[in-house]
TIGUFI-506332 format. One record per residue (C-alpha): residue number from 0; residue in one letter; x, y, z. Coordinates in pm, whole numbers. Layout:
<recs>
seq NUM type A east X north Y up Z;
...
</recs>
This chain:
<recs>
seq 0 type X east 3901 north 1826 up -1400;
seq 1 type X east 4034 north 1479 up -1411;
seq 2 type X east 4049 north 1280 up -1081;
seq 3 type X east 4154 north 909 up -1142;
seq 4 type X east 4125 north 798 up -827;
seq 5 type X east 3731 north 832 up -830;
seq 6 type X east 3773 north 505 up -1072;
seq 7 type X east 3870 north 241 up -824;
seq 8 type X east 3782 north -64 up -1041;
seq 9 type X east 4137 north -126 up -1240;
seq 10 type X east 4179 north -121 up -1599;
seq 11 type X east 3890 north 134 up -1657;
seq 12 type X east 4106 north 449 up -1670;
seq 13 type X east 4160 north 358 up -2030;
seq 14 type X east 3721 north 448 up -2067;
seq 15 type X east 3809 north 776 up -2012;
seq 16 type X east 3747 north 1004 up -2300;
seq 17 type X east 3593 north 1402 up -2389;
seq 18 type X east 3242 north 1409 up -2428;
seq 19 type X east 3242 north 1528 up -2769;
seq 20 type X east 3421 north 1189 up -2798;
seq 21 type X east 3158 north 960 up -2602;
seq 22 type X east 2865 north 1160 up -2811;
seq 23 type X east 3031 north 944 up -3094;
seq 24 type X east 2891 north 663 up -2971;
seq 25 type X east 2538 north 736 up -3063;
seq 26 type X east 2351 north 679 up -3300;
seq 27 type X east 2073 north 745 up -3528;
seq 28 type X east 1732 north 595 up -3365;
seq 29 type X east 1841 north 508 up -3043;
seq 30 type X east 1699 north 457 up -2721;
seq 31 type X east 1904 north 649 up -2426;
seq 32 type X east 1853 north 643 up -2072;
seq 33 type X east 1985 north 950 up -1868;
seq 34 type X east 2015 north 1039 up -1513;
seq 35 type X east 1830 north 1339 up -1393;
seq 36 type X east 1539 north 1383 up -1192;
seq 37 type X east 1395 north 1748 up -1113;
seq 38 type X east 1743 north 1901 up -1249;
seq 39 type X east 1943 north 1645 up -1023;
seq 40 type X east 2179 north 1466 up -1083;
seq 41 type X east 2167 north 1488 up -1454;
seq 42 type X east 2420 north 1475 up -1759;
seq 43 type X east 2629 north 1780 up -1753;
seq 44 type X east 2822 north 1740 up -2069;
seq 45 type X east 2784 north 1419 up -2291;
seq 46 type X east 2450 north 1521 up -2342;
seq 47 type X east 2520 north 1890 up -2451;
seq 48 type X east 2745 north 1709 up -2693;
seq 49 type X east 2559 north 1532 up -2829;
seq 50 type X east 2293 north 1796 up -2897;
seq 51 type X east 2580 north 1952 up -3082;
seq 52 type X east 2681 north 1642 up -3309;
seq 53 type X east 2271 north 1663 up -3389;
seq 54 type X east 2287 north 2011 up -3576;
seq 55 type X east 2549 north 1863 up -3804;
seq 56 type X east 2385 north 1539 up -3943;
seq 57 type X east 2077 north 1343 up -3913;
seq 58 type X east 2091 north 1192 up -3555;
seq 59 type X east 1722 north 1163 up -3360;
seq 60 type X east 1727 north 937 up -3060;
seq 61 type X east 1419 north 849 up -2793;
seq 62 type X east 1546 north 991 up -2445;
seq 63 type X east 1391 north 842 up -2116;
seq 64 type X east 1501 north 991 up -1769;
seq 65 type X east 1384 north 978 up -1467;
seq 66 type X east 1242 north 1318 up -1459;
seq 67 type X east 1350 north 1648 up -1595;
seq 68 type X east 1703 north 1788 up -1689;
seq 69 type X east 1874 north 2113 up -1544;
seq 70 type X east 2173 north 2345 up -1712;
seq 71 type X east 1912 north 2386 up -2056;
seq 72 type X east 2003 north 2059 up -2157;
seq 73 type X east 1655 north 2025 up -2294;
seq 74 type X east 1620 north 2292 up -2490;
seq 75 type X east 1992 north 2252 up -2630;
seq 76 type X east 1859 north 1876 up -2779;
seq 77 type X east 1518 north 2023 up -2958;
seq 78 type X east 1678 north 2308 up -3088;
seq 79 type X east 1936 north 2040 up -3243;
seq 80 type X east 1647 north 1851 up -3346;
seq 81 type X east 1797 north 1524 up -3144;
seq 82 type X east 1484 north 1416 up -3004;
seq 83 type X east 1256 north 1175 up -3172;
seq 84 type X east 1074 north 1073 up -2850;
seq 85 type X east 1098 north 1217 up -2504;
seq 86 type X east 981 north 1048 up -2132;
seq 87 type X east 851 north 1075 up -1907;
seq 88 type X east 843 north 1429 up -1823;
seq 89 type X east 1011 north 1740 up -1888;
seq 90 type X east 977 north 2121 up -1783;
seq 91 type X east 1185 north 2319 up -2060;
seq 92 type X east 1020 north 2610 up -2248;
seq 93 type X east 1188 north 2522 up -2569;
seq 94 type X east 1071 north 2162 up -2546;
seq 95 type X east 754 north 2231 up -2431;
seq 96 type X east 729 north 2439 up -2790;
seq 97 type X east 791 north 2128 up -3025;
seq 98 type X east 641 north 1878 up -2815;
seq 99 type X east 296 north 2117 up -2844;
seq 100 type X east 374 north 2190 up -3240;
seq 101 type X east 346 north 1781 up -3293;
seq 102 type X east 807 north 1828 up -3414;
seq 103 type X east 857 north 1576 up -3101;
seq 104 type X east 676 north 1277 up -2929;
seq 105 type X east 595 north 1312 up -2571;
seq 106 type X east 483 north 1006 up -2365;
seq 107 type X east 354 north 1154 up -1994;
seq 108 type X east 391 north 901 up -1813;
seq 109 type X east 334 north 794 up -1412;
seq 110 type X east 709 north 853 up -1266;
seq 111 type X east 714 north 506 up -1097;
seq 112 type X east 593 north 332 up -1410;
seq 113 type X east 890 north 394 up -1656;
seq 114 type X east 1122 north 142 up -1493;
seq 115 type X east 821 north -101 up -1512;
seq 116 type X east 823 north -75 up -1843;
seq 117 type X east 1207 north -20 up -1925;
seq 118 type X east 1204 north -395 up -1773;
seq 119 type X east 994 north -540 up -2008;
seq 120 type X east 761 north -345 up -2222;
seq 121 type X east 975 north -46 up -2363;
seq 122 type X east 1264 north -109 up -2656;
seq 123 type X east 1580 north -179 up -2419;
seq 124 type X east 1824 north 110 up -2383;
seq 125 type X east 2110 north 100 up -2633;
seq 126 type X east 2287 north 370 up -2400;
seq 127 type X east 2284 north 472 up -2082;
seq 128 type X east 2415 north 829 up -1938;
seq 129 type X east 2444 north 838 up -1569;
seq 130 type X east 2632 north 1108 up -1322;
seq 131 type X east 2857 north 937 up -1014;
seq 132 type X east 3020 north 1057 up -766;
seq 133 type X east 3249 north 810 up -862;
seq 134 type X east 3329 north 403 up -972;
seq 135 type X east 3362 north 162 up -656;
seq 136 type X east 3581 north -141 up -708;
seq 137 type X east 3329 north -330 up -837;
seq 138 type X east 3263 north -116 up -1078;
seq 139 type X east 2937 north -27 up -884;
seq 140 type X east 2848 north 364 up -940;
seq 141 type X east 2792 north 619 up -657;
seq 142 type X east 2548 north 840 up -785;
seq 143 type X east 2498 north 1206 up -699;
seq 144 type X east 2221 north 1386 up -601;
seq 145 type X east 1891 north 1194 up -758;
seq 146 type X east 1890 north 811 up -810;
seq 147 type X east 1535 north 842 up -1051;
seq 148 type X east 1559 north 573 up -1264;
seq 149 type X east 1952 north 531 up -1319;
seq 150 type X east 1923 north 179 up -1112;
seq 151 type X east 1703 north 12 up -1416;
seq 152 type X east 1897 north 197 up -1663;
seq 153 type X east 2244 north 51 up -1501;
seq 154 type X east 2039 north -318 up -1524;
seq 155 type X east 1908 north -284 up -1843;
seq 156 type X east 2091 north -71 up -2082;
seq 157 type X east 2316 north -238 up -2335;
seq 158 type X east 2649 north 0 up -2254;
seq 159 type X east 2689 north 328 up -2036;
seq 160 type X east 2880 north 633 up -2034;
seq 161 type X east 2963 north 762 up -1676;
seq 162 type X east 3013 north 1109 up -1641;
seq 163 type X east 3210 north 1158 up -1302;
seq 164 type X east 3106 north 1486 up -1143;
seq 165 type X east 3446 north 1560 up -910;
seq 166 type X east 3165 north 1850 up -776;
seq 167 type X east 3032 north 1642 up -590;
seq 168 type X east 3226 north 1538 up -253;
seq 169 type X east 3289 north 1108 up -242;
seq 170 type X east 3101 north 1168 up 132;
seq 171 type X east 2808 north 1134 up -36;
seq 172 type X east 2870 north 766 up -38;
seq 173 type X east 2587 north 634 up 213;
seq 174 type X east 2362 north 883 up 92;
seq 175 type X east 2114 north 635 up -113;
seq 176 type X east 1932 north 339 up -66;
seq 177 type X east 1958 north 115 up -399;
seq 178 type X east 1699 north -141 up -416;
seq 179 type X east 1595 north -331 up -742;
seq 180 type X east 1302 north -533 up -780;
seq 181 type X east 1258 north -894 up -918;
seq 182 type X east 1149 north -893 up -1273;
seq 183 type X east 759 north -1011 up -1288;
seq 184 type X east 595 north -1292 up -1205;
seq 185 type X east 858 north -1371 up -911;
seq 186 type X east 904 north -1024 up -730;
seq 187 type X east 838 north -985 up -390;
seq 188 type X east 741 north -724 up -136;
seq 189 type X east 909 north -401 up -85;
seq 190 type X east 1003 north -439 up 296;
seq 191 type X east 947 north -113 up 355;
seq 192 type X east 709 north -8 up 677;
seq 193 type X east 862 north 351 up 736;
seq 194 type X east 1057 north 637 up 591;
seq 195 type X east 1364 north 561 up 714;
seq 196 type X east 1383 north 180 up 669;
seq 197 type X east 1661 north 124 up 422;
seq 198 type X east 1686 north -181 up 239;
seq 199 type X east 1931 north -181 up -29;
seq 200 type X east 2268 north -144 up -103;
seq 201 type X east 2455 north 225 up -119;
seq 202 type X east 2573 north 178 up -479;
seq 203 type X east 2441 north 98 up -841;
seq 204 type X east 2554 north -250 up -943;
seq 205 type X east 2695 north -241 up -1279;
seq 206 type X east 2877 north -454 up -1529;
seq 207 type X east 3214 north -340 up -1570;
seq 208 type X east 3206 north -463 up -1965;
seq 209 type X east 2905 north -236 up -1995;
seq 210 type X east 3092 north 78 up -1941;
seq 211 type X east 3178 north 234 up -2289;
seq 212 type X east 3320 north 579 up -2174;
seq 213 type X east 3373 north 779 up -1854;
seq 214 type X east 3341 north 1162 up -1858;
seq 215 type X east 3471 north 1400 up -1608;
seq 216 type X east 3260 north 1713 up -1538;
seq 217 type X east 3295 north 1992 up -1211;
seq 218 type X east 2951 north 2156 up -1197;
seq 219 type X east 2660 north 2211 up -1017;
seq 220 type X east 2300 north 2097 up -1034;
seq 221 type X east 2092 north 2368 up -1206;
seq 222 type X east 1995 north 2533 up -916;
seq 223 type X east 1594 north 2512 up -782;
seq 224 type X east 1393 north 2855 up -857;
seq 225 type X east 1248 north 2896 up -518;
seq 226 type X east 1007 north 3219 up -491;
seq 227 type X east 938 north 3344 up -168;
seq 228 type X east 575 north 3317 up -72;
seq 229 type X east 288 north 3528 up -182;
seq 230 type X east -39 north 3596 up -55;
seq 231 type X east -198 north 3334 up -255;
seq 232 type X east 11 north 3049 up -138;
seq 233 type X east 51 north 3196 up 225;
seq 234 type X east -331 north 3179 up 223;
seq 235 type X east -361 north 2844 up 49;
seq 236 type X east -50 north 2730 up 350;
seq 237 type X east -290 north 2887 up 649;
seq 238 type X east -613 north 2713 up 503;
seq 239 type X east -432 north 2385 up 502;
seq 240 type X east -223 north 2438 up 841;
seq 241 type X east -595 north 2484 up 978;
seq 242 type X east -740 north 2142 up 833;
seq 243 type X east -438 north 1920 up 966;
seq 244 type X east -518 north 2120 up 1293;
seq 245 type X east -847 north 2022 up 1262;
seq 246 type X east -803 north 1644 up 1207;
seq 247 type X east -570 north 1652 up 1514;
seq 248 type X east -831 north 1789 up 1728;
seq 249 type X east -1111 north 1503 up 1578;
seq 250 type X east -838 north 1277 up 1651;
seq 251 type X east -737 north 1131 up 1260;
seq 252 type X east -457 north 1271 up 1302;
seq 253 type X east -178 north 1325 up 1587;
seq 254 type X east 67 north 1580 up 1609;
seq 255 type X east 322 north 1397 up 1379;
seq 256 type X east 64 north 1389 up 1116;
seq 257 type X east 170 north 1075 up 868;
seq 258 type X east 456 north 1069 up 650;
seq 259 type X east 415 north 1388 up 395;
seq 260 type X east 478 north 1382 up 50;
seq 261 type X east 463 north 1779 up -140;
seq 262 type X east 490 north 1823 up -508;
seq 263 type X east 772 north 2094 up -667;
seq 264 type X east 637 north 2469 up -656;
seq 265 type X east 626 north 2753 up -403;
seq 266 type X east 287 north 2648 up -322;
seq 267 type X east 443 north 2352 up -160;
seq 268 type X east 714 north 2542 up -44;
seq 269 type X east 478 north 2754 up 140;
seq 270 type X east 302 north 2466 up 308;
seq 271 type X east 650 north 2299 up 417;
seq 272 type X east 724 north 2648 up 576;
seq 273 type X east 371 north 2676 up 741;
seq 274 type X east 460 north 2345 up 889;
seq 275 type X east 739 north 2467 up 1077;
seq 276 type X east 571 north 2724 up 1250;
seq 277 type X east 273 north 2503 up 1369;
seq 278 type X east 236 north 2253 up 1677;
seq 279 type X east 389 north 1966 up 1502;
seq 280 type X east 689 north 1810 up 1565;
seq 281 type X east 836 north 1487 up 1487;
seq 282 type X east 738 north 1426 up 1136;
seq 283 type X east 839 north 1252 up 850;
seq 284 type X east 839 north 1302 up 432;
seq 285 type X east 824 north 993 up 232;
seq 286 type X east 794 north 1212 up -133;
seq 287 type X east 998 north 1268 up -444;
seq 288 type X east 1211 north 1595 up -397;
seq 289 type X east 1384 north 1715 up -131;
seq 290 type X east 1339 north 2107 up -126;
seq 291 type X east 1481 north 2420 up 119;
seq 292 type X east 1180 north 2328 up 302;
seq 293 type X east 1311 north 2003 up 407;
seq 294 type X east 1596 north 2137 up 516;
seq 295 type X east 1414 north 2366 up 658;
seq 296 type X east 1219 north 2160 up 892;
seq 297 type X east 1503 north 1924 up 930;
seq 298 type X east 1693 north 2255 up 1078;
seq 299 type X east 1417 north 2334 up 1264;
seq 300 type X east 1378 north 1985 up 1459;
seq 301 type X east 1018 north 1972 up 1336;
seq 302 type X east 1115 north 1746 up 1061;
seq 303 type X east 1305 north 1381 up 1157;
seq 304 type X east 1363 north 1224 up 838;
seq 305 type X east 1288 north 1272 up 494;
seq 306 type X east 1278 north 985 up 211;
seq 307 type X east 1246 north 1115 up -189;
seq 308 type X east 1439 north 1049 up -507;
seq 309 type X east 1646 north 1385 up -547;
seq 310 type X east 1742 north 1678 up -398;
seq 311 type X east 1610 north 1994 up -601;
seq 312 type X east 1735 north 2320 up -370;
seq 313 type X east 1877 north 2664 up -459;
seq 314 type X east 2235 north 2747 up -468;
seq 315 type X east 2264 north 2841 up -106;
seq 316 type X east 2062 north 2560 up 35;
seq 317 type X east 2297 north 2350 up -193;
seq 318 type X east 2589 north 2471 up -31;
seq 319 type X east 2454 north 2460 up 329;
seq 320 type X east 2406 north 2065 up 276;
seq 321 type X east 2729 north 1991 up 156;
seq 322 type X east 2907 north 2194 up 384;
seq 323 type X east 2679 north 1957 up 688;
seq 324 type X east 2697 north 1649 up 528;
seq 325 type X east 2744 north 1440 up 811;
seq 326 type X east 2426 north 1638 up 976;
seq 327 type X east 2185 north 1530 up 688;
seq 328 type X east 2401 north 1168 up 671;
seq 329 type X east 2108 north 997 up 896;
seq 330 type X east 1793 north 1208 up 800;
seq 331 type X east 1755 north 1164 up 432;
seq 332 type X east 1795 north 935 up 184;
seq 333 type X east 1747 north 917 up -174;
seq 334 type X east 1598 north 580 up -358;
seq 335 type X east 1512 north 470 up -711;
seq 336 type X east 1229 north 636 up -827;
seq 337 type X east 977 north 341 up -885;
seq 338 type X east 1065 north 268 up -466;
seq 339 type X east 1015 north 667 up -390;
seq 340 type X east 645 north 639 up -616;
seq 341 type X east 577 north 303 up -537;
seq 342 type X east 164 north 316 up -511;
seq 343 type X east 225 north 13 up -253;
seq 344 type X east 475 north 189 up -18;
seq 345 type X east 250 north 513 up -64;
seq 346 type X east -63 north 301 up 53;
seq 347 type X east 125 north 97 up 320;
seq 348 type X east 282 north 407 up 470;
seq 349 type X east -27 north 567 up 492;
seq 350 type X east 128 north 928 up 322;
seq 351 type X east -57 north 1279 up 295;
seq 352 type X east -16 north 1402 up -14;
seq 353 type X east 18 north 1767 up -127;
seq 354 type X east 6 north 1869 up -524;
seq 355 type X east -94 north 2089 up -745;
seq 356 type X east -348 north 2198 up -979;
seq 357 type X east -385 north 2378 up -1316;
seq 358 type X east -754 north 2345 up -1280;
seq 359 type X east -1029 north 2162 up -1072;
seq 360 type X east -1422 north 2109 up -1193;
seq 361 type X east -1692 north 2157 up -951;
seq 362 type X east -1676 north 1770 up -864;
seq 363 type X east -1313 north 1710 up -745;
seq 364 type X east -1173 north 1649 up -1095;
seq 365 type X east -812 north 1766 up -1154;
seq 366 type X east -570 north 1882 up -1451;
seq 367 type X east -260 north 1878 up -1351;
seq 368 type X east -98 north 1890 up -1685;
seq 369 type X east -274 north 2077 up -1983;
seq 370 type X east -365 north 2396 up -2078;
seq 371 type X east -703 north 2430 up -2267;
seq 372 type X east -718 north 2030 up -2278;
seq 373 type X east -444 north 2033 up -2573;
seq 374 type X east -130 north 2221 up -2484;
seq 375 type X east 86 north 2007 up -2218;
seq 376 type X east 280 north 2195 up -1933;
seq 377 type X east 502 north 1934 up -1734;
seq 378 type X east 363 north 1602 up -1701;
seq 379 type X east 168 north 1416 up -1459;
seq 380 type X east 502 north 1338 up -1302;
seq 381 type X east 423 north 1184 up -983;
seq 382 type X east 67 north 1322 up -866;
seq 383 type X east -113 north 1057 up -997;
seq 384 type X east 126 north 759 up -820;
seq 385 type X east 37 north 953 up -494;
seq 386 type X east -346 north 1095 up -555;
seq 387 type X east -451 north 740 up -593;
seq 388 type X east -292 north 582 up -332;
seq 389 type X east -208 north 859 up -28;
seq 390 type X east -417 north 847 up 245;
seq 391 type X east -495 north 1188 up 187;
seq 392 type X east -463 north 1350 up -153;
seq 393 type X east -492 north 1716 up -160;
seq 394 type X east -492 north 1951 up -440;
seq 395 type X east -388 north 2340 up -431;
seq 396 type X east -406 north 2600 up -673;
seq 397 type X east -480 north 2979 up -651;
seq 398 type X east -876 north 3068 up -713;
seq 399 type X east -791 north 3277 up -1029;
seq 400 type X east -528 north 3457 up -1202;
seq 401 type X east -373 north 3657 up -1495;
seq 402 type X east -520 north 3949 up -1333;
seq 403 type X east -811 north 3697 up -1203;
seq 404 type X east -943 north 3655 up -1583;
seq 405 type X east -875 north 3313 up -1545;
seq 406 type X east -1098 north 3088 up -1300;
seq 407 type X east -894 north 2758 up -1183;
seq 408 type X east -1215 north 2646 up -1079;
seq 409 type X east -1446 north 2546 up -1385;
seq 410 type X east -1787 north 2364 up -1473;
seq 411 type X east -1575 north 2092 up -1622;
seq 412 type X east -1211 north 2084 up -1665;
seq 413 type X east -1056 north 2031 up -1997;
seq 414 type X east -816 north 1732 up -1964;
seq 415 type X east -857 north 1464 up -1673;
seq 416 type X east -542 north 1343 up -1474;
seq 417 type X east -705 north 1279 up -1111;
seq 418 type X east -1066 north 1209 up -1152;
seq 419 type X east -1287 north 1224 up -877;
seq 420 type X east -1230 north 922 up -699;
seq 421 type X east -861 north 979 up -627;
seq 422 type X east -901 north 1378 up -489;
seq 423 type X east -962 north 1428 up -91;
seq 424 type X east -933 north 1791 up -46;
seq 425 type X east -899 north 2137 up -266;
seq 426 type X east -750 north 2427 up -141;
seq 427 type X east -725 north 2777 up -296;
seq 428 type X east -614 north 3078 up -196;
seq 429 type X east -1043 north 3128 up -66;
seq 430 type X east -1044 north 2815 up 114;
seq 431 type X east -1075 north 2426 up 175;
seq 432 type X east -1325 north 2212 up 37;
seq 433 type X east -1284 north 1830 up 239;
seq 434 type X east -1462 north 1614 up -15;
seq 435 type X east -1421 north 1302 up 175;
seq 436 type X east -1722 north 1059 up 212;
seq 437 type X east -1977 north 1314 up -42;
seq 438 type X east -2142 north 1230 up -302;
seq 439 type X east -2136 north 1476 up -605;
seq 440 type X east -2382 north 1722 up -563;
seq 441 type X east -2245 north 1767 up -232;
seq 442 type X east -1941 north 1786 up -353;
seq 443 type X east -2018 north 2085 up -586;
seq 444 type X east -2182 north 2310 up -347;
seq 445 type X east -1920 north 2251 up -91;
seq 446 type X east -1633 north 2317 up -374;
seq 447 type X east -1806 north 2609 up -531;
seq 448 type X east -1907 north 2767 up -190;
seq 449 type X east -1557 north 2729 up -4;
seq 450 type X east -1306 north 2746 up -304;
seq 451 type X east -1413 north 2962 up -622;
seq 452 type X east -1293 north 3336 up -625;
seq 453 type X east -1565 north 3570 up -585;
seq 454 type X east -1580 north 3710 up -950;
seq 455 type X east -1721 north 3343 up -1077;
seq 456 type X east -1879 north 3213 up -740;
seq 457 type X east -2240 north 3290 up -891;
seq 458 type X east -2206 north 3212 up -1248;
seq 459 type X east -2076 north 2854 up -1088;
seq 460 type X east -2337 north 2844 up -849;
seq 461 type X east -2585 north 2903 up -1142;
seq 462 type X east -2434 north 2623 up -1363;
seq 463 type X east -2499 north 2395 up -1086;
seq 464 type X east -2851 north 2451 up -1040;
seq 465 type X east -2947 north 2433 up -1351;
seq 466 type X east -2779 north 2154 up -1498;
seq 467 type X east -2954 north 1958 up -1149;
seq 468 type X east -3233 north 2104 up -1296;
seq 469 type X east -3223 north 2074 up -1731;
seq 470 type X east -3006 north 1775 up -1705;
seq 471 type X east -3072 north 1575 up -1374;
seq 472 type X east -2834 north 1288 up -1310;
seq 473 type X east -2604 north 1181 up -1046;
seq 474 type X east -2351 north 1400 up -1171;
seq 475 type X east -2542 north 1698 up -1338;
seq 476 type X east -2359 north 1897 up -1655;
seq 477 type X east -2513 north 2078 up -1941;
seq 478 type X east -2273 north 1948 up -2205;
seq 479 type X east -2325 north 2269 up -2455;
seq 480 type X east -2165 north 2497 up -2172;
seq 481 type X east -1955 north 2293 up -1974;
seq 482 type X east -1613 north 2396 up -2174;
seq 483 type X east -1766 north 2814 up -2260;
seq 484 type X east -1544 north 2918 up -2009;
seq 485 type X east -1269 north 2802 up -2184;
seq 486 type X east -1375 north 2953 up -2504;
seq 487 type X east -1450 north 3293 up -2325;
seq 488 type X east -1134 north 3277 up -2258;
seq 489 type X east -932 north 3223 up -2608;
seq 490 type X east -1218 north 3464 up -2778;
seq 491 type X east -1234 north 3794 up -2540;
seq 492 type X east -909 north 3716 up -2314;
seq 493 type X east -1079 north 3654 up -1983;
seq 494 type X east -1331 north 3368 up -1857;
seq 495 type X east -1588 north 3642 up -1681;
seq 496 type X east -1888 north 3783 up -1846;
seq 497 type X east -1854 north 4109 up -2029;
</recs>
């Protein structure tokens, strides 16, 4: 569905073009930027095309977005074999599959390092894809509903496609805060000092002469898959409702708690939704995605503003914001994603962060993105730009599961994203380990005693005591076991004893 009139800069109605058309503007080895963070905001069409110019000749490019894609586009490029390279994260099945086989390169990277590097390290984009709302008369871009790293890809890339989405209402103008950082050695501070401080401009500068095409697409996001809670996360919610009780009480903390920040996942869903039933009131999110339990909270009055990169919400929660627009106008905003993850801002602002674990070792050490140590899930995404910089990083994950022949909570784990230094608290579904100010042997006992499920709390226990015992050290391990739990697990199907 054409609508000229979302291209208000004259003389670029003659861009416009079918994306099976703009795909013919890549080529073979190049480096493309896309919109897209969390399924926001993403290519809708150009990018499905040209996953199906791919199947018909050699065409491999590197793709960098700001996060992951929605509507399978993903899957649609491996299965064309268009990928060469992919960054910095991704969550597609399909991908997942030839990343893991070695068929295509996958750099995990820290989400607010890309447009560091896109500005100076990194080959410069040849292309650019980016979804708007639509084309000011500057030839600025309005962009939809995740800014990610679109802003750098705007500044940097050589030419851009636009793909207008008429789906998304021009109201959304006002919606983001666009700020873009001096190149090194003469940037300057991020004049930030709270979540709702904006300091930018509500558009994407762009070079007309850049623009090589403009697409029109009507559709949706990819709606968010938002499960309802379950016993394990309501527990893992209660456990850490009780601790941010607790700090209130000692004083740490007041009722408006700092500004929040809560990874993806019905874990963190569950949390958010804890939140609204407690004494707080008056708080604030500084984080990456904006999920039905912001809106949530916002609806509540519990939550007064709420600062991220996207907005990642199911179909009816989509609906409900566009329908209130001018409700959420002044309590949200969405910024570039090296501003949302900046580990300054994250520091400064003095956030409590919330993510979550595939597994956690007996000392606080955290994988967040492999399975076994080889196989990659996700992607460190942003966990690592707030775990080392929040003023409180937690980490949640359910004690066991698969029918609880899988322990989350190991001697050692198998692949190291958030070491030690950078974890605060663990929470399972069993309870809350506050690692703050321990050293590790303290650490251990307190993490094995409050957090492991019941079926391995023993065999931990015994690991500990006798690697303080065989092996000594500040940090005791008996290197021969530490990763038999792991090959229990690939060699009889369960980590427990049989």
């Amino acid at each position: 569905m054409k609508d000229l009139s979302r291209i208000r800069r004259a003389g670029l109605e003659q861009k416009v073009m079918t994306a099976d058309e703009a795909a013919l503007l890549f080529s073979h080895q190049m480096v493309v930027g896309a919109s897209g963070f969390t399924k926001a905001g993403d290519s809708k069409e150009v990018l499905k095309a040209l996953a199906r110019r791919a199947k018909n000749e050699t065409l491999q490019v590197t793709l960098i977005t700001g996060a992951s894609l929605g509507h399978d586009t993903d899957a649609r490029l491996a299965e064309a074999n268009a990928l060469y390279k992919r960054m910095p994260f991704q969550v597609d099945r399909v991908l997942r599959e030839k990343i893991n086989k070695g068929n295509i390169l996958f750099t995990d990277q820290h989400l607010s390092e890309t447009a560091e590097l896109i500005h100076g390290y990194l080959p410069y984009i040849d292309l650019a894809v980016i979804e708007a709302a639509y084309i000011e008369e500057d030839g600025s871009i309005v962009p939809t509903t995740s800014v990610g790293n679109s802003v750098s890809f705007a500044a940097t890339a050589k030419k851009v496609i636009i793909e207008i989405n008429t789906a998304v209402p021009c109201e959304i103008y006002g919606l983001h805060d666009i700020f873009l950082q001096e190149n090194y050695p003469h940037r300057n501070f991020i004049p930030i000092i709270s979540a709702e401080v904006r300091v930018g401009r509500k558009s994407i500068a762009l070079d007309p002469e850049k623009i090589a095409a403009i697409v029109f697409t009507h559709q949706t996001d990819s709606p968010a898959d938002i499960a309802p809670p379950d016993a394990k996360t309501t527990a893992i919610a209660a456990h850490l409702i009780n601790f941010f009780e607790n700090e209130v009480k000692t004083g740490r903390l007041t009722d408006r708690l700092l500004p929040l920040q809560a990874g993806i996942g019905k874990v963190a869903n569950a949390v958010l939704a804890g939140l609204e039933k407690g004494n707080f009131y008056d708080l604030s999110m500084y984080s990456e995605v904006l999920q039905d339990s912001t809106f949530d909270l916002i609806d509540s009055g519990k939550l007064r503003f709420a600062s991220a990169s996207s907005i990642t919400v199911s179909e009816s929660c989509y609906k409900r914001i566009f329908d209130n627009l001018d409700t959420y106008r002044e309590k949200i905003v969405l910024r570039p994603q090296n501003i949302s993850n900046a580990p300054g801002l994250i520091r400064r602002l003095g956030i409590i962060a919330i993510n979550t674990a595939i597994e956690f070792d007996i000392y606080g050490n955290v994988n967040s993105t492999h399975i076994a140590g080889t196989h990659i899930m996700n992607g460190i995404g942003g966990s690592g730009d707030f775990a080392r910089n929040a003023y409180l990083s937690i980490f949640v994950t359910q004690a066991a599961s698969k029918e609880d022949k899988i322990s989350h909570l190991l001697p050692m784990v198998s692949h190291v994203d958030h070491n030690e230094h950078d974890v605060d608290v663990l929470v399972t579904d069993f309870g809350l380990a506050d690692l703050r100010g321990l050293a590790p042997r303290e650490r251990a006992l307190l993490i094995i005693n409050n957090c492991a499920h019941p079926d391995y709390k023993q065999e931990l226990l015994s690991y500990f005591e006798r690697a303080c015992e065989l092996r000594q050290g500040q940090t005791p391990h008996i290197l021969e076991e530490a990763f038999s739990w792991h090959t229990r697990l690939r060699e009889t199907g369960t980590m427990k004893r049989i």
